[in-house]
N, C-alpha and C positions, 0 to 999 in steps of 0.2 A: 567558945566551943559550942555552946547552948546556941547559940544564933543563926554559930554555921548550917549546925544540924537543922535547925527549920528552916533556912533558906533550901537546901537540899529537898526537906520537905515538901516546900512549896514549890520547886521546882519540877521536884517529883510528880508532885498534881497537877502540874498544867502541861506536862507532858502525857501523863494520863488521859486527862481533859481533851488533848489534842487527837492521842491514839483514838478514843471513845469519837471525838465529833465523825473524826475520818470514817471511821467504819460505820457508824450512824448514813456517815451521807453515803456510803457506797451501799448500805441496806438499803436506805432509802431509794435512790437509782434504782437497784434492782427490784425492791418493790413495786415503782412506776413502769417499770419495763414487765413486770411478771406478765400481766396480764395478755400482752400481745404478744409475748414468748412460747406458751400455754398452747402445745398443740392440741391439746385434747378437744378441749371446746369446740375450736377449729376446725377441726377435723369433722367433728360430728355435726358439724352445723349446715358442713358443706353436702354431708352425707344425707344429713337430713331434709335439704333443700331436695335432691338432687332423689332422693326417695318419693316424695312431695308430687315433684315432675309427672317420676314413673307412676303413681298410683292417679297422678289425675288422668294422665293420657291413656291408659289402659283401659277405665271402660269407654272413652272413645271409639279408641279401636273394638271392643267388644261389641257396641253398638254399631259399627258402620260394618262389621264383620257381622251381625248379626240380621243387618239392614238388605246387605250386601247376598247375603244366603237366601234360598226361597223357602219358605214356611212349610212347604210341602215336599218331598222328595219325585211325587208323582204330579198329576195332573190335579188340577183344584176346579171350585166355581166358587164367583162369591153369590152370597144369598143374604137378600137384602128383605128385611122382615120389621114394620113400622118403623122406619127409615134408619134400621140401627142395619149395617153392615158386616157382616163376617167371611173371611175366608176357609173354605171346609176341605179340606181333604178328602180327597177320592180314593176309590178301590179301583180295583181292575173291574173293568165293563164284560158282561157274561149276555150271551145270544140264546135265547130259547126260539122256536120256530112251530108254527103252527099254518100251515096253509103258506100262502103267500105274506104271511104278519110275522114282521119280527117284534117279538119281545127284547128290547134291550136294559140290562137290569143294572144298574150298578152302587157299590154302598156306601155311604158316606164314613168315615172312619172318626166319627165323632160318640160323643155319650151322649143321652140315650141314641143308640145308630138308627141313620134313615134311609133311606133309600130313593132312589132317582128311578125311575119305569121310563123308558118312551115305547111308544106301540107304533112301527111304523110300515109301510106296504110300500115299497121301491121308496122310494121318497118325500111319499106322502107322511105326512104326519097323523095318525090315528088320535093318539093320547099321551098326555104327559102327567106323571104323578109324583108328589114327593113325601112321604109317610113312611110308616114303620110298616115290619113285616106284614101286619094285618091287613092295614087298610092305610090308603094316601089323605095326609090331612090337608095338603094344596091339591089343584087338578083344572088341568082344563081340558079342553077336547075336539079335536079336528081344527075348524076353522079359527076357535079361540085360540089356540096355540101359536101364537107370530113370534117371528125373531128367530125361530128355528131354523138353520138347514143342514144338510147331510152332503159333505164332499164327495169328489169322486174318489175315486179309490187310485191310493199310491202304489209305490213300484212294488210294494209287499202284499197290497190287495188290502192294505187298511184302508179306515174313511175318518173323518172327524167329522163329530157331530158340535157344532157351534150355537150357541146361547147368547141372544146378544136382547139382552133387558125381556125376558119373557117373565109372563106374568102368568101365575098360577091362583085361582081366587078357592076361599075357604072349601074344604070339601064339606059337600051336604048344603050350602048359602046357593043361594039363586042371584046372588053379586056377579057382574062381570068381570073376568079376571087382572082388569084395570082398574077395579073399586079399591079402596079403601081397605087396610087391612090383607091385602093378596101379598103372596107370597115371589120376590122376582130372582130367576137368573140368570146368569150373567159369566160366562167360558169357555171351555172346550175340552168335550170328551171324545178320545179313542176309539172307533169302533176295532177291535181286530181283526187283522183278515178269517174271515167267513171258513169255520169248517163242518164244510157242510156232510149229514150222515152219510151212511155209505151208500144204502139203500139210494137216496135220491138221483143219485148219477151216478152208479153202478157200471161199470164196462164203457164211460161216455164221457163227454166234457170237453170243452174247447176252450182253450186260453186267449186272451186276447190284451194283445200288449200293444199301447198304444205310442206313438212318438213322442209325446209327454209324460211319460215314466208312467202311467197308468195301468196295472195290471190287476185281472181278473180271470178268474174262471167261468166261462157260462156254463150253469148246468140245465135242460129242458125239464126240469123237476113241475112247472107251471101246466107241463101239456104239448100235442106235438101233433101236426095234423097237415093235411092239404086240400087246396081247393082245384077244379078243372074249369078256365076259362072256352067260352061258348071257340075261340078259336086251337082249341088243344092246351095252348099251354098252361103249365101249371105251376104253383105258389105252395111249398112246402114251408111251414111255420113253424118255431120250435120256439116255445115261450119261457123265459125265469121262472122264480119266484118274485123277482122286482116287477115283473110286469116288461122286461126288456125283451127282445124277438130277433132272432137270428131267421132269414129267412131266404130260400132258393127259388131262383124263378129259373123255369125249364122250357123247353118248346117241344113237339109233337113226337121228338125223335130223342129227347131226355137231355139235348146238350144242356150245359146252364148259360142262363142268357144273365143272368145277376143273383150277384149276393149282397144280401143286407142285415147293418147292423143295424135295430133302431132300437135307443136305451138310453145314457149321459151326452150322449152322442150320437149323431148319424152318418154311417158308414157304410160305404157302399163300391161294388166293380160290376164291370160288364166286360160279357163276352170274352175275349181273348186273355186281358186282364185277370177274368177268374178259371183261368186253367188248371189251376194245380186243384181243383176241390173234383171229387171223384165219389160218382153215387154208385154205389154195389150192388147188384140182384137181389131181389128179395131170398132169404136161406129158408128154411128149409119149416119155418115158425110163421112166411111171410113179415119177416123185418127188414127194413131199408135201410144201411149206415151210409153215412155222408162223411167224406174223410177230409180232412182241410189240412195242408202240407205249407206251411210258409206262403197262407193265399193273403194278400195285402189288399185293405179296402183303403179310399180316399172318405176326408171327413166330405159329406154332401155338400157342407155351406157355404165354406170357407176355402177348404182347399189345403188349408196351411197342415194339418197334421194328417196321422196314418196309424194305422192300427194292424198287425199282423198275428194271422189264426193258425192254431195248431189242434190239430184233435179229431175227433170225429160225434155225432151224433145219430142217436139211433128214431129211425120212423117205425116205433112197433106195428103190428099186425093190426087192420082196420076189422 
């Protein structure tokens, strides 16, 4: 009986033995398998890659979006100072007038602020200055000034004034503004259309729009006068402030025998051609108006463009 019961025993424990290995290996199995079961890691690793991506590509894009933007919302120039480069922000360009001189002012939107001057008479170039409100610490003057010029004027009566490598040398240095140390620029500023006081073309003014979208107003603010050739006829002058001249040739009996533009351009009719322009009696002060009704002059040179006049000017009292 004693023997039975230990065999039971024994059989009992290697049925034990057997229950234990089996679940041992099914632990086991699932042990081996946990690891790639395990979404967690997974998940995060995929997220974290994929975050990885997005955080590298994005100051790409902030940079080419950065690249891709202009640095200035307005008009700029670069200014190039012992060969170190910068792009400067512009202000709006302001006109002061003084005789036939324009003042053209405009500020650089920089610390400490500078300022840009050009001095210029039609075209011509007077002076260029770039300094603080006091005084310009680059400068050059008339003929030093190269690389400068002044457009004609667009369909709004703007112009741009272009910089193309001008050199401005130390102010107060007796350096030429190609020495060492000068200051260069290099862009394009705005002029806007011209508004000119009231005073200066008061009751007067002739527009003149050209076949190439160019518009302007002449005003005789320059002066206004006539000459009498030895055979009667005569040459009424009416001059800018640029120096430009709108001017009427007439014969013995006052018909107009030609009008002339001569200014960015020269423009010009004759005879039957300048019918619509109509000169008035002297009133009552001895002033002369000349009235211009859709009178079309041809360019002198070329031929190819055309420019059409509206308005009138006045010959005050001699």
């Amino acid at each position: 009986m004693a023997r039975s019961t230990r065999t039971w025993i024994v059989a009992g424990l290697t049925a034990a033995a057997v229950i234990v290995a089996i679940v041992v290996h099914q632990l086991g199995d699932s042990g081996e398998r946990q690891p790639l079961a395990q979404p967690a890691p997974g998940v995060h690793q995929e997220r974290s890659v994929v975050t990885d991506e997005v955080a590298d590509g994005a100051p790409d894009e902030l940079t080419a979006s950065a690249q891709s933007s202009p640095p200035c919302a307005g008009q700029q120039l670069e200014v190039t100072l012992n060969d170190s480069t910068e792009s400067v922000c512009m202000g709006t360009l302001v006109t002061r007038y003084n005789g036939s001189v324009r003042s053209h002012e405009v500020p650089a939107l920089i610390t400490p602020r500078r300022w840009l001057r050009v001095e210029a008479a039609g075209n011509d170039i007077l002076s260029v200055g770039w300094g603080t409100d006091e005084r310009p610490e680059f400068y050059c003057q008339a003929a030093d000034c190269k690389g400068i010029t002044i457009g004609r004027r667009d369909v709004r009566g703007a112009r741009v004034m272009t910089f193309e490598r001008t050199s401005l040398a130390l102010a107060g240095s007796k350096a030429a503004p190609s020495a060492p140390g000068a200051l260069q620029l290099t862009g394009k500023i705005e002029i806007p259309p011209e508004q000119l006081p009231s005073f200066a073309c008061a009751g007067q003014g002739v527009s003149i729009v050209t076949s190439d979208s160019s518009s302007q107003t002449f005003c005789p603010a320059g002066g206004a006068g006539f000459e009498i050739a030895d055979d009667g006829t005569k040459r009424y002058r009416f001059t800018s402030l640029d120096g430009e001249s709108l001017v009427v040739a007439t014969d013995r009996d006052q018909r107009v025998r030609q009008v002339q533009f001569e200014g960015e351009v020269s423009l010009a009719c004759r005879y039957s051609e300048c019918g619509s322009v109509r000169i008035s009696a002297a009133d009552a002060q001895g002033a002369w108006r000349f009235s211009f009704a859709g009178t079309t002059l041809i360019d002198t040179e070329s031929g190819q463009s055309n420019a059409v006049l509206n308005g009138s000017l006045i010959l005050p009292p001699l």
